[in-house]
N, C-alpha and C positions, 0 to 999 in steps of 0.2 A: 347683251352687248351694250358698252355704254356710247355715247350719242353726246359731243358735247352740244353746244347751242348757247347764242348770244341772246342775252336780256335788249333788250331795244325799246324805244316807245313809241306809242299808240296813244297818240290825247294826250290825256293824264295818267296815263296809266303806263308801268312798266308791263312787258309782257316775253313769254319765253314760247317757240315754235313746238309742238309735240308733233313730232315726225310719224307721216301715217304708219307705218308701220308697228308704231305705238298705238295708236289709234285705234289700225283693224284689230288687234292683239287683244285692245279692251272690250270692242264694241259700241266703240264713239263715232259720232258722226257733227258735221258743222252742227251746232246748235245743243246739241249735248248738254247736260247739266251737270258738271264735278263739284265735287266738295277738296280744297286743299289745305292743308295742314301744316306746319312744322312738326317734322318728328322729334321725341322726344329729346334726344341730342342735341336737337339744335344748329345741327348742318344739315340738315337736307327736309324738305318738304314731301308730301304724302298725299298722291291725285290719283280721288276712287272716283267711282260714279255714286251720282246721288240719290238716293231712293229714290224710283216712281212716286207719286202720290204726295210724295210729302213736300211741304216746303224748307229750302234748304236754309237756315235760320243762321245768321253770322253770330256764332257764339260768343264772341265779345264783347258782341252789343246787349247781346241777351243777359251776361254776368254783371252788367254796368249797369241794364235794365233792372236787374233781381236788388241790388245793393241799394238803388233811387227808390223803389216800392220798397222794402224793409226799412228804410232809413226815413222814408214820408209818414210809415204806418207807425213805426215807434212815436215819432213826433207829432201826430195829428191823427193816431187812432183813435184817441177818446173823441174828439171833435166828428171825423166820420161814422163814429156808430150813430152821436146823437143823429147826424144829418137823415143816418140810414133808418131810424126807427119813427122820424116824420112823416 
C-alpha cells in the first residue's frame, strides 16, 4: 500500500516519517540501525536494516577514502617504504 509523506526538517537535516506500520512490518524499532540507498533508477531510495555487528560504513566516503590512499601511495610510495624499512 503506498503511504505518501512530507520531507520536513529536523536541525540540519531533511528527514521523511516511516509510518509504524512499516516499521513493525520490518522489525524496527526507535533506535534501529538502516542503511538507505538510491536505487538504481534513481527515483526512489532503498531502507533495509543494517547488519547486526557490523559497522554501517557511509560508502561514499569510503570510495573518496580508497582514491586519497591510491592517489597518496602512487605519489609518496617510494618515500613510505623507505620510512617503513627504518
Amino acid at each position: 500500500m503506498e503511504q505518501v509523506q512530507t520531507v520536513f526538517k529536523a536541525g540540519n537535516s531533511n528527514v521523511v516519517a516511516i509510518p509504524q506500520n512499516l516499521l513493525r512490518s520490518m522489525g524496527l524499532t526507535k533506535g534501529s540501525k538502516v542503511v538507505i540507498e538510491a536505487a538504481p533508477t534513481g527515483e526512489a531510495f532503498v531502507v533495509r536494516k543494517a547488519e547486526k555487528g557490523k559497522a554501517v560504513a557511509n560508502r561514499a566516503a569510503t570510495v573518496e577514502f580508497k582514491k586519497w590512499l591510491e592517489q597518496v601511495l602512487e605519489e609518496d610510495g617510494k618515500v613510505l617504504d623507505e620510512l617503513a624499512v627504518r
